[in-house]
N, CA, C and O of each residue as an XYZ file, in Angstrom:
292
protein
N       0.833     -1.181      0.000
C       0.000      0.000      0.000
C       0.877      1.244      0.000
O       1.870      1.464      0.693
N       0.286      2.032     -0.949
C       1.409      3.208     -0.945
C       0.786      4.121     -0.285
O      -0.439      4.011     -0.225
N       1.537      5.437      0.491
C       1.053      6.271      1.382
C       1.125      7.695      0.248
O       1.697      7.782     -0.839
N       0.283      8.736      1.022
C       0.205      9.434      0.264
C       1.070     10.831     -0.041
O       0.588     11.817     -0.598
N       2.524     10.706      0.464
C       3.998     11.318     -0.005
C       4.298     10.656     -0.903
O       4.809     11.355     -1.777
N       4.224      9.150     -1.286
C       4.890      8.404     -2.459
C       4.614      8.927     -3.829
O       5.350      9.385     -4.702
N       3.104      8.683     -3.738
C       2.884      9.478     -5.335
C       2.963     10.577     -5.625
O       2.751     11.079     -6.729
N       3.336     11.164     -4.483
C       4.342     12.630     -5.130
C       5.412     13.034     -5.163
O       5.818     14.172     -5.399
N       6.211     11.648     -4.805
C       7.354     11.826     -4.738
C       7.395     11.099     -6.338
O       8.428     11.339     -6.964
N       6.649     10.478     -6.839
C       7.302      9.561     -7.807
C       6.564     10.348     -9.129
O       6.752      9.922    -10.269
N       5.736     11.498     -8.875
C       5.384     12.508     -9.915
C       6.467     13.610     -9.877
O       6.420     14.268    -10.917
N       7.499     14.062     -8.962
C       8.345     14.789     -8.805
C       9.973     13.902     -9.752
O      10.975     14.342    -10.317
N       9.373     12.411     -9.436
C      10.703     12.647    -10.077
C      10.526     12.185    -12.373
O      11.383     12.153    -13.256
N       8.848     11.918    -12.393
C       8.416     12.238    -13.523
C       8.756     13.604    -14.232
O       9.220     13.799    -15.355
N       8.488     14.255    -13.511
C       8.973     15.644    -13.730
C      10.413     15.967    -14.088
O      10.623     16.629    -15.104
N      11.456     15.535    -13.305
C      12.608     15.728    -13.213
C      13.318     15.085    -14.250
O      14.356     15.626    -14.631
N      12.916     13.929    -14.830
C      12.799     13.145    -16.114
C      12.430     13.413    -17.327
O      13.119     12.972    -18.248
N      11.320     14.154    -17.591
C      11.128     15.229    -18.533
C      11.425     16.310    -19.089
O      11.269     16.688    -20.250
N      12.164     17.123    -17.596
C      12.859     18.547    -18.296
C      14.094     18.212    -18.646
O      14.602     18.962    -19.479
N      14.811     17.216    -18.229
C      16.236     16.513    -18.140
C      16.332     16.036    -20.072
O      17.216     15.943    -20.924
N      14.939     15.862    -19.993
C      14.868     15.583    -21.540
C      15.017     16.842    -22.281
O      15.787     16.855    -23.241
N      14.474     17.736    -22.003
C      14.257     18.722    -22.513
C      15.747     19.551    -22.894
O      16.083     20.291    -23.819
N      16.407     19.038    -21.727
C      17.803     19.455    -21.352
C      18.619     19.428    -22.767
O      19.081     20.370    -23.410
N      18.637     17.881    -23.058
C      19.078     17.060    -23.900
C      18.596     17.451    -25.178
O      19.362     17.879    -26.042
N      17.425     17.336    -25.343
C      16.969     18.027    -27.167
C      17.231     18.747    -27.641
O      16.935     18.759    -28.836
N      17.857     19.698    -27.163
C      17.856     21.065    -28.233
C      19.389     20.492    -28.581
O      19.294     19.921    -29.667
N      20.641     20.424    -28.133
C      21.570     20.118    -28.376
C      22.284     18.817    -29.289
O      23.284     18.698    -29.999
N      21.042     17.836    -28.785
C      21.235     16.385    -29.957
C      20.413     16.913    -30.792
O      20.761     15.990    -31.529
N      19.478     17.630    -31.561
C      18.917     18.112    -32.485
C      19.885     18.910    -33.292
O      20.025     18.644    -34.485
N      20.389     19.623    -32.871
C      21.564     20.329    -33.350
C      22.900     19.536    -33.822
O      23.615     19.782    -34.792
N      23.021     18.540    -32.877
C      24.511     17.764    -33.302
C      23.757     16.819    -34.804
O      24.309     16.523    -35.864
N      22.711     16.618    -34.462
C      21.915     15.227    -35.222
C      21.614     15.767    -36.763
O      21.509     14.924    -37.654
N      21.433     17.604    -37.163
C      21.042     18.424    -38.127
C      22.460     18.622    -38.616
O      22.592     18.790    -39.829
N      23.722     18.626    -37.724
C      25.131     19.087    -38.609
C      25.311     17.720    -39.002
O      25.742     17.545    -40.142
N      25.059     16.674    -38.264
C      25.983     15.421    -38.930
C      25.120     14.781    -40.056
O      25.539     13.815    -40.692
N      23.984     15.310    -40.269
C      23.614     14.854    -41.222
C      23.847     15.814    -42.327
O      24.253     15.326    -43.382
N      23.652     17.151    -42.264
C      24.936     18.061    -43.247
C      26.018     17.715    -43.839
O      26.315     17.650    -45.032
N      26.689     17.454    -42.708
C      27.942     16.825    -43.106
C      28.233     15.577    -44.260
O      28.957     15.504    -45.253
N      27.258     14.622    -43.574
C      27.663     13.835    -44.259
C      26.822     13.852    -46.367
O      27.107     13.195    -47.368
N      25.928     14.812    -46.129
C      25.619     15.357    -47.281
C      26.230     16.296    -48.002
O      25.838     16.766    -49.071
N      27.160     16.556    -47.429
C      28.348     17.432    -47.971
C      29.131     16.794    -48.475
O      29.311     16.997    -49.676
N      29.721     16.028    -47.973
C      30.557     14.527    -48.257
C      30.078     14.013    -49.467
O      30.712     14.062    -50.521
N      29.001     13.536    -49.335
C      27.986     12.654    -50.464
C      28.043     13.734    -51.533
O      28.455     13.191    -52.558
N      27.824     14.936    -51.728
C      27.595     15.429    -53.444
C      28.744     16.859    -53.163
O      28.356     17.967    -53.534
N      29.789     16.753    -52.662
C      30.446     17.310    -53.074
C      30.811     19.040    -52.815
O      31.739     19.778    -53.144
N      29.385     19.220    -51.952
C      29.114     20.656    -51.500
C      29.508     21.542    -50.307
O      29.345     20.670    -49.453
N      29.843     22.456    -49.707
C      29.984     23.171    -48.407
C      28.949     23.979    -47.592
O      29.157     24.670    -46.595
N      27.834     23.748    -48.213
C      26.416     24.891    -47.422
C      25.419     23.750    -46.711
O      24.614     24.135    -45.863
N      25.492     22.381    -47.067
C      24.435     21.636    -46.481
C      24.581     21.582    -45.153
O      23.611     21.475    -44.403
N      25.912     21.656    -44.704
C      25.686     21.361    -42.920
C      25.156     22.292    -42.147
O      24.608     22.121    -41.058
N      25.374     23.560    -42.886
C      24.662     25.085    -42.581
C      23.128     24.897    -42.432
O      22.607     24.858    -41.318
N      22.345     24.769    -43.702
C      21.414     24.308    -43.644
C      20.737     23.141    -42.930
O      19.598     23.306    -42.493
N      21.403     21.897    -42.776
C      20.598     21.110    -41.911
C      20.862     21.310    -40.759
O      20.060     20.857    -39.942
N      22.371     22.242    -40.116
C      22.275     22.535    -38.575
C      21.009     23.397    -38.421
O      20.128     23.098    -37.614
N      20.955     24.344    -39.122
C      19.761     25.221    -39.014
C      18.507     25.042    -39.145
O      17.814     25.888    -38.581
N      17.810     23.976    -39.868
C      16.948     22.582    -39.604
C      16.929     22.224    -38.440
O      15.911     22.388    -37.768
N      18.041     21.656    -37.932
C      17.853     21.019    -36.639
C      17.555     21.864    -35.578
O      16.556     21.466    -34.979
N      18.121     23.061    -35.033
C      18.016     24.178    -34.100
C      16.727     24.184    -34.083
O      16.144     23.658    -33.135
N      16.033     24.769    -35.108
C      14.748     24.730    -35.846
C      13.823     23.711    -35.091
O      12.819     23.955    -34.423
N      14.394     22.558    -35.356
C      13.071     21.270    -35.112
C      13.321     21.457    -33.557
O      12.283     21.946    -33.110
N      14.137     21.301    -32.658
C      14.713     21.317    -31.604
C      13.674     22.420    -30.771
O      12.783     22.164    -29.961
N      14.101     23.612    -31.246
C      13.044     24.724    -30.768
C      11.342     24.498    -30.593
O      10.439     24.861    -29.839
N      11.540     23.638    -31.827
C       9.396     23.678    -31.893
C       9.583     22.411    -31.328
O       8.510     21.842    -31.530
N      10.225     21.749    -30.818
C       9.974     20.460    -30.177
C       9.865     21.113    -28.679
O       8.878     20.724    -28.055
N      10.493     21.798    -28.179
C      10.826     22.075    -26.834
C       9.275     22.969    -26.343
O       8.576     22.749    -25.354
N       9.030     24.291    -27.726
C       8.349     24.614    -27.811
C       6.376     24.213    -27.635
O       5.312     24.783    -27.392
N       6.764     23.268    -27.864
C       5.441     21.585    -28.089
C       5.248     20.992    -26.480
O       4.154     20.938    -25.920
N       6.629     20.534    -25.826
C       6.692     20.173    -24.957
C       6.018     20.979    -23.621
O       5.183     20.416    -22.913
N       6.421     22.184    -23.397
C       6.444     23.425    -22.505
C       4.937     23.678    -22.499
O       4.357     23.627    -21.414
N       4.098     24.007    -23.860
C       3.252     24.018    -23.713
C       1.673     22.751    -23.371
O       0.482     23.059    -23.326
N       2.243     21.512    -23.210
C       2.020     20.579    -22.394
C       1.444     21.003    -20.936
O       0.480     20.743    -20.217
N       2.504     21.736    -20.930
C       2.562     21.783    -19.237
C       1.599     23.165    -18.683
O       1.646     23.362    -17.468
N       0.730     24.125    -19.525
C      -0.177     24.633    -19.086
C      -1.136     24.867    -19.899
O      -2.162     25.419    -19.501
């Protein structure tokens, strides 16, 4: 039987699990938008794609975080 501090202790650390995510997305969105640049740069020969898909990624990263946040009211 659980008492009634537990389930708020174990929604506190739901919480703490989620922004921790949040932490994390914008930055692997960003690494995840250059390396795929990159390696499309590689593939045909060009120098502007990593520009563009880092800036893609920042991009998706933002409206993801953006998506998330508003969840929460």
């Amino acid at each position: 039987m659980k008492m009634p501090g537990e389930k708020k202790e174990g929604e506190a650390w739901r919480q703490v699990a989620r922004y921790t995510a949040l932490a994390v997305l914008l930055p692997m969105t960003t690494a995840v938008g250059y390396g795929i640049g990159y390696v499309l740069d590689k593939a045909f020969g060009t120098s502007y794609l990593k520009i563009v898909c880092l800036l893609l990624g920042i991009a998706s990263g933002f409206v993801e975080m953006i998506r998330e946040l508003n969840r929460d009211t």
